[in-house]
C-alpha positions as CSV (number, residue, x, y, z in Angstrom):
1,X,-42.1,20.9,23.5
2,X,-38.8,19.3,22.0
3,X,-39.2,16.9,19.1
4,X,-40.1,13.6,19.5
5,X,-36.8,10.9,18.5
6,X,-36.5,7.7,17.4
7,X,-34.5,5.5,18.7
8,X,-32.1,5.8,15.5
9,X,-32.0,9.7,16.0
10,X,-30.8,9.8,19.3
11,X,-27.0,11.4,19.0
12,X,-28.2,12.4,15.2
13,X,-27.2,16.0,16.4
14,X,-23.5,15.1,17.3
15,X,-23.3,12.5,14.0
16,X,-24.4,15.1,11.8
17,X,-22.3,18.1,12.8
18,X,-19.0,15.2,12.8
19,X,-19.9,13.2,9.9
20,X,-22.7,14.5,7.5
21,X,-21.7,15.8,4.1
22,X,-17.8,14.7,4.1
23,X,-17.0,13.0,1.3
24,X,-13.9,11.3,0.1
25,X,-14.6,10.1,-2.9
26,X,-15.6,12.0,-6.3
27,X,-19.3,11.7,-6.9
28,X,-22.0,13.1,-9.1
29,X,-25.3,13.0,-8.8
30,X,-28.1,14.2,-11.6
31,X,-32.0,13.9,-10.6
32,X,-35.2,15.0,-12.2
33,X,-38.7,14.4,-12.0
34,X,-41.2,13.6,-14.8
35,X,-44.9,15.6,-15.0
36,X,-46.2,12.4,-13.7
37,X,-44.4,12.7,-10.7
38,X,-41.7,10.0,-11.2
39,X,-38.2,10.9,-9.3
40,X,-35.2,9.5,-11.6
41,X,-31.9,9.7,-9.9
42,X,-28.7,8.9,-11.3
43,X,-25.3,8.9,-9.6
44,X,-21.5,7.5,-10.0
45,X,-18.8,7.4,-7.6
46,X,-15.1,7.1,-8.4
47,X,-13.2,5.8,-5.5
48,X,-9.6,4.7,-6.1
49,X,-9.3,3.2,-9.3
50,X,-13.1,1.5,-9.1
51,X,-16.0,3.3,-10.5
52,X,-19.6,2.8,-9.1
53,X,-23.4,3.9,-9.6
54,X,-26.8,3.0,-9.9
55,X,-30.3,4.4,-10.9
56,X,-33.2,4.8,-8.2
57,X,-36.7,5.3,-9.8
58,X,-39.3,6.7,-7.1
59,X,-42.9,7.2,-6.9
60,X,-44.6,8.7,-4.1
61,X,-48.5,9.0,-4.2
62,X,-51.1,9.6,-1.5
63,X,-50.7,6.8,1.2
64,X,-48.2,5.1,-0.7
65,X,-44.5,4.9,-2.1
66,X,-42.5,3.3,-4.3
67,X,-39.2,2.8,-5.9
68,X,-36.8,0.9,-7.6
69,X,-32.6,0.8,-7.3
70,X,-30.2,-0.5,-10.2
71,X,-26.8,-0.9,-9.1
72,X,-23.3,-1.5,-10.9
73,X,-22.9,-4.7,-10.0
74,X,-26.4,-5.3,-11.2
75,X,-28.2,-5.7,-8.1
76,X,-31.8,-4.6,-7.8
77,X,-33.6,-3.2,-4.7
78,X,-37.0,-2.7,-4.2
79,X,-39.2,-1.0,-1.5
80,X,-43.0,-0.6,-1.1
81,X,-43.9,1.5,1.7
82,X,-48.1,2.2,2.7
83,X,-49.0,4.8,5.2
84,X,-53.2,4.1,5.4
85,X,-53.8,1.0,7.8
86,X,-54.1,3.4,10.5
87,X,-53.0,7.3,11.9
88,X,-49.7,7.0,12.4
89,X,-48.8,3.7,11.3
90,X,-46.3,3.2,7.9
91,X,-45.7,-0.3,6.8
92,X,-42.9,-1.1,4.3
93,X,-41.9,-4.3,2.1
94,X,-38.3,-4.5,0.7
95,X,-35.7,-6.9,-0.8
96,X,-33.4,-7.4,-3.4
97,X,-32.0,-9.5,-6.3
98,X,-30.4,-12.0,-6.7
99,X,-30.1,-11.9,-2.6
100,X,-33.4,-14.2,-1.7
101,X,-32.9,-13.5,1.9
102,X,-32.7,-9.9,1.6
103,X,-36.6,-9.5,1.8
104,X,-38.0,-7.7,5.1
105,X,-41.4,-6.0,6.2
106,X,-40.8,-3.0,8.5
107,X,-43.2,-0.8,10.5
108,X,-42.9,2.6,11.9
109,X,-45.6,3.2,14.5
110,X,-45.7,7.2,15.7
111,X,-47.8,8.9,18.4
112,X,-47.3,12.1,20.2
113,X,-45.2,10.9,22.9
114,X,-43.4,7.7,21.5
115,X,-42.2,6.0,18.0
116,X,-42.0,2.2,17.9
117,X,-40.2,0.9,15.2
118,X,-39.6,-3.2,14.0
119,X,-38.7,-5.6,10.7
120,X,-39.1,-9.2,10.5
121,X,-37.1,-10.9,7.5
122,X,-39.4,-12.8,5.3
123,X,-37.1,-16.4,5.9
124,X,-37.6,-19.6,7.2
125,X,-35.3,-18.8,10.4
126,X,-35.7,-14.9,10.3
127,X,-34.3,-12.1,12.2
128,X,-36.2,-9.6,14.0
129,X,-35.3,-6.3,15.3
130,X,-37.4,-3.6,17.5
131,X,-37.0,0.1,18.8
132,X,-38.3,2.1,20.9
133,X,-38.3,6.0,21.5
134,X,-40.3,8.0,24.1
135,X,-40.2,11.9,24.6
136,X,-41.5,14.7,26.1
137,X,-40.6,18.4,26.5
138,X,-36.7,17.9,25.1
139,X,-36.3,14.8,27.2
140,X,-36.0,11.6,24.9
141,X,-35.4,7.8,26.2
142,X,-35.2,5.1,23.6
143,X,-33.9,1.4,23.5
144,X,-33.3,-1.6,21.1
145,X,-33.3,-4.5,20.4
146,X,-32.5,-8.0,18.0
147,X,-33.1,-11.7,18.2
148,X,-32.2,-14.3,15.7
149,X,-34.7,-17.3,15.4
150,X,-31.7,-19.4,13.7
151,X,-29.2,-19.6,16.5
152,X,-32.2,-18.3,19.2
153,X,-29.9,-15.3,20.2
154,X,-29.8,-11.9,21.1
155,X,-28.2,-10.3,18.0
156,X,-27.7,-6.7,20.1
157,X,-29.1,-4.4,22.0
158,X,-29.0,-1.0,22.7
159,X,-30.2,2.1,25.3
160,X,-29.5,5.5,24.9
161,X,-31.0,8.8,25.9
162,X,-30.7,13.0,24.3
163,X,-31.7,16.2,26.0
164,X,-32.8,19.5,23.7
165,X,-32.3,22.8,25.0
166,X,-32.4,26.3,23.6
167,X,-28.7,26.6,22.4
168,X,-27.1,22.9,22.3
169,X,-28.2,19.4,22.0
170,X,-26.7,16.0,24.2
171,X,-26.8,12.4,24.1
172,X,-25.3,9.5,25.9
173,X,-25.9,5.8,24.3
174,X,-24.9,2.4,25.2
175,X,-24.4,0.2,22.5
176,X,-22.3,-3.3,20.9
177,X,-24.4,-5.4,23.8
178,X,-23.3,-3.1,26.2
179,X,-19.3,-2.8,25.5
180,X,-19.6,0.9,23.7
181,X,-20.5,4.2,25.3
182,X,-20.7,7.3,23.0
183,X,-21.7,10.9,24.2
184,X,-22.2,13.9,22.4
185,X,-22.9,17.5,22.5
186,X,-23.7,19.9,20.2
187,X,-24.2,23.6,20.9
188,X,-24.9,26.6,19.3
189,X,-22.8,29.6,19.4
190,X,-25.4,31.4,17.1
191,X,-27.7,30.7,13.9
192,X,-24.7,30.1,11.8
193,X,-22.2,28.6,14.4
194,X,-22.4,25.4,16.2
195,X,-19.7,23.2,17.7
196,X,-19.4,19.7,19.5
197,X,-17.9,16.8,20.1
198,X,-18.4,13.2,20.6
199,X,-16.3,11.0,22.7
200,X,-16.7,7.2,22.6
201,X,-15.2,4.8,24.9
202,X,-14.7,0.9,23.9
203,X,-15.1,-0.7,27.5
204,X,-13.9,-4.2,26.3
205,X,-10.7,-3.0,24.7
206,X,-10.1,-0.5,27.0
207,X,-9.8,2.3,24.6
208,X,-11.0,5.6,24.2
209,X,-11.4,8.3,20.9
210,X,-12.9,11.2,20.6
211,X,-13.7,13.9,17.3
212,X,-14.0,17.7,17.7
213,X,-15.8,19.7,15.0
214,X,-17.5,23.2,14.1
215,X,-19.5,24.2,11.1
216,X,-20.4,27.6,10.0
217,X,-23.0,29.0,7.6
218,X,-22.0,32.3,5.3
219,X,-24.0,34.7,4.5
220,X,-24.2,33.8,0.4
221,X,-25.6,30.1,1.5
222,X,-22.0,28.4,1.4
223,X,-21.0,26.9,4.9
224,X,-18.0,25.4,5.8
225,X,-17.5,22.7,8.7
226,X,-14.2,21.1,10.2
227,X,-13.0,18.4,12.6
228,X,-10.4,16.6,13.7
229,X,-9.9,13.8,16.1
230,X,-7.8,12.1,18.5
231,X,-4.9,10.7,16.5
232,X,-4.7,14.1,14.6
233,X,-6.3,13.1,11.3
234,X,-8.4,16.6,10.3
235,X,-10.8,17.1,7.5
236,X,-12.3,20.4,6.2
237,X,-15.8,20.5,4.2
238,X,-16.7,23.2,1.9
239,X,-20.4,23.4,0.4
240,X,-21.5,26.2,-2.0
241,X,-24.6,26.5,-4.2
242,X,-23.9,27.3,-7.8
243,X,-27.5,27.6,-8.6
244,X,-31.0,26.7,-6.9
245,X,-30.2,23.5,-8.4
246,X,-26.7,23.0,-8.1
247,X,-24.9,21.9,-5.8
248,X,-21.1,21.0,-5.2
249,X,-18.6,20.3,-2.1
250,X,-15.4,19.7,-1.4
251,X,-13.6,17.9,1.3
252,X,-10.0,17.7,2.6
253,X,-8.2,14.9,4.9
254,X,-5.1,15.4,6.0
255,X,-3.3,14.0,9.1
256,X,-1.9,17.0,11.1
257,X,0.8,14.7,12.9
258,X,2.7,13.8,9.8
259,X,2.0,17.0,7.1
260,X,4.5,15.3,4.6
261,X,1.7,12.5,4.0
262,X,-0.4,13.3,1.0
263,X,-3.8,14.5,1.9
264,X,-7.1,12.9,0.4
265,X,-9.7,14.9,-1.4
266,X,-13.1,14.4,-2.0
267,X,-15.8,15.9,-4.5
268,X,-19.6,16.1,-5.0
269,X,-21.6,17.6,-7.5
270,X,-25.3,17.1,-7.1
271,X,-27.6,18.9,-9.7
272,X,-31.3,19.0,-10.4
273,X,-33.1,19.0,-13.7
């Protein structure tokens, strides 16, 4: 039996394998955790000339979680999470400062054959939004859903559907209201070596793009992934562990059309105490 999907993890196969772990920027991240339990994290990101960061403190207990984000620009975010109302059911209670209309309640409903997934922001006129994700044996539909109470409208709305088998992974979704179509595939050449691709089509503007990619693991735990899409811009990510709790990467852009341009380069450096 495949794994059950949320609506958010359809196409999570495709995203991953094109998107997950590039980085452009030059970031650091240093975490710990206290005999108590307590999870401090600490991380700045240099991006052009700007510098960034913020401290998360987290807490996670039996039936329930906690933690607390400090930002740069001295915003704070909370979230309160609680897992014990009933099997399967996880409630959550989040917002921020100064932003009073940041606060939402979430739920994330799980059974063996479907996830159902909502918020509700805690307003006068809130917005609400709703997903759906059914699966059986590889096979996973899903669907979702907005509404705005202000303006009484349909913010968006989504469908989709993925397909598991032994050696590759697929999706087709239909999102922006209807006027996107992405699919994806992912397959596996072997343990270490997977490719894919993912193609999405824009059907109000008429356009069409699409991003190739492969990633490799080695056998000292480094792995190495590439991809490149359809107006020739190529990047290359290189992950090694220095230690058991060490990590760094590397990432290279460069647009393989016009090789005189200068390429970007990214870093990351996470490490835990």
């Amino acid at each position: 039996m495949g794994k059950l999907l949320s609506f958010g993890e359809l196409g999570k196969a495709a995203k991953d394998l094109l998107s997950g772990g590039y980085q452009l920027n030059q970031k650091v991240t240093a975490s710990t955790k206290t005999d108590a339990g307590v999870d401090f994290t600490v991380s700045g990101v240099k991006k052009d000339d700007k510098l960034d960061g913020d401290v998360k403190i987290a807490k996670k207990c039996d039936g329930y979680s906690a933690d607390v984000k400090l930002t740069g620009d001295s915003k704070v975010s909370t979230n309160f999470s609680y897992t014990k109302l009933a099997p399967g059911l996880k409630v959550a209670l989040s917002g921020s400062i100064p932003d009073k209309a940041s606060g939402k309640l979430s739920f994330d409903y799980t059974q063996d054959l479907y996830v159902l997934k909502g918020n509700l922001g805690l307003s006068s006129t809130p917005k609400a939004e709703v997903s759906i994700g059914v699966g059986h044996s590889g096979v996973n539909l899903g669907a979702e859903a907005g509404y705005c109470t202000k303006t009484s409208e349909v913010t968006k709305w989504s469908v989709g559907a993925a397909y598991a088998m032994a050696d590759g992974k697929c999706s087709l979704l239909v999102v922006d209201k209807g006027d996107t179509v992405k699919a994806g595939y992912v397959h596996s050449l072997s343990g270490t070596t997977s490719v894919g691709g993912e193609v999405i089509r824009k059907l109000g503007a008429g356009t069409t793009t699409f991003t190739l990619g492969a990633a490799h693991k080695m056998e000292n735990g480094a792995s190495a992934k590439a991809k490149i899409d359809n107006a020739g811009i190529a990047s290359i990510l290189y992950e090694s562990e220095l230690s058991s709790k060490a990590k760094t990467a590397f990432t290279v852009q460069f647009d393989s059309m016009n090789l005189n341009k200068s390429a970007k380069v990214g870093m990351s450096f996470d490490m835990k105490a």
